[in-house]
C-alpha positions in Angstrom: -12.8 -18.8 -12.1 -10.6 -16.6 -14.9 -13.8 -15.3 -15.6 -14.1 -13.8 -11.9 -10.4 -12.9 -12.3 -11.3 -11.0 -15.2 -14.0 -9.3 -13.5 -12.4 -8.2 -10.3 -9.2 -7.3 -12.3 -10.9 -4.8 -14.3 -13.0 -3.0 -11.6 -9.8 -2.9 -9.6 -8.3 -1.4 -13.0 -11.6 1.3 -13.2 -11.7 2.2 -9.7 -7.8 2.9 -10.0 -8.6 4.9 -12.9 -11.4 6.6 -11.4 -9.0 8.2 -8.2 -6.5 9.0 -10.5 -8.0 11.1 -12.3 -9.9 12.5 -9.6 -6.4 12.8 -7.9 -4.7 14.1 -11.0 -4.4 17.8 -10.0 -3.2 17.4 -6.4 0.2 18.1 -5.6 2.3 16.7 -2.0 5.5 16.1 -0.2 6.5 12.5 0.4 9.1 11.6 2.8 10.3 8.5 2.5 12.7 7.5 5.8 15.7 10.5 5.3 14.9 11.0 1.6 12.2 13.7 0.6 10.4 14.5 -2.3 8.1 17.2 -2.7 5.7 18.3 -5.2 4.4 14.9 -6.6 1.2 14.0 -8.4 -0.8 12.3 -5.7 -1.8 9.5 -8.3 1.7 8.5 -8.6 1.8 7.8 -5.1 -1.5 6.1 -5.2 -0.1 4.0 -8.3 3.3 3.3 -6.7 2.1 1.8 -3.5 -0.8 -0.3 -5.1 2.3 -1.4 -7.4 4.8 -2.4 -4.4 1.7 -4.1 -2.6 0.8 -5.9 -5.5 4.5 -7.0 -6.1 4.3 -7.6 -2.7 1.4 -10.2 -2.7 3.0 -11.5 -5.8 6.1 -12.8 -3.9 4.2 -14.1 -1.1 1.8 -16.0 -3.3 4.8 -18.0 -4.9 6.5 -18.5 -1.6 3.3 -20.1 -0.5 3.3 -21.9 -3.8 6.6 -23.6 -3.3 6.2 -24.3 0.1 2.9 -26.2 -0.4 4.2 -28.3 -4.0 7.4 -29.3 -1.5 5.0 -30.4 1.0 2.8 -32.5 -1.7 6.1 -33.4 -3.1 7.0 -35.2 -0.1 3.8 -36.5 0.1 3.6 -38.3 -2.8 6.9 -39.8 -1.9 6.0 -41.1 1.5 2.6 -42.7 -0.8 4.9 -44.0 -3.3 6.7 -46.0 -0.3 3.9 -46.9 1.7 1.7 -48.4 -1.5 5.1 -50.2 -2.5 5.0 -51.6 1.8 1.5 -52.4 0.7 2.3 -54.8 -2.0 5.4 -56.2 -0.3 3.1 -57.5 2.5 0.3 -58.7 0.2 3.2 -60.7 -1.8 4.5 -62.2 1.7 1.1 -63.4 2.8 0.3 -64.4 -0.7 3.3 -66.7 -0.1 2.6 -67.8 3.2 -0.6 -69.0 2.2 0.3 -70.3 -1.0 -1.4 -68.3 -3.6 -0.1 -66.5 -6.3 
C-alpha cells in the first residue's frame, strides 16, 4: 500500500509540476472576500489552493481518526466487561454443578 502511496503521490507531484510551469507566465487578480490582490502568478494560486485542500483533508482525516479509535476504544471496554460476565457465569454454574 505505501508503494501505491508512493506512486499516486508522485504523479500528483508531476502533474502539479507540469501546470505550473505551463502556468508560470500568466498573471491575474484574486479577490479574496473585501481583500484584493492583483497581478499574481497563476501557479501560486494553483499551489495555494491544492495546499489549503490538502491541509484541509489532513484535518478531517484525523478527526475521523479519533472519532473511530474512541469508538473501538469503547468497544474494547464493553468486550473487556462482557468476557469478564462470561466467566462469572461459567464460574457460577461450575459451582452449581459441582465442578471446578
Amino acid at each position: 500500500m505505501t508503494v501505491i502511496r508512493l506512486i499516486f503521490g508522485l504523479f500528483i507531484f508531476f502533474f502539479l509540476l507540469f501546470i505550473f510551469l505551463q502556468n508560470a507566465e500568466e498573471r491575474v487578480n484574486l479577490y479574496l472576500l473585501k481583500y484584493s490582490f492583483s497581478d499574481i502568478p497563476l501557479f501560486w494560486v494553483i499551489f495555494f489552493s491544492f495546499l489549503a485542500g490538502s491541509i484541509f483533508v489532513i484535518l478531517l482525516a484525523i478527526f475521523q481518526e479519533i472519532k473511530f479509535r474512541w469508538k473501538l476504544f469503547k468497544k474494547n471496554i464493553e468486550i473487556s466487561n462482557l468476557k469478564k460476565e462470561i466467566n462469572e457465569l461459567r464460574r457460577m454454574i461450575a459451582e452449581e454443578t459441582g465442578y471446578k
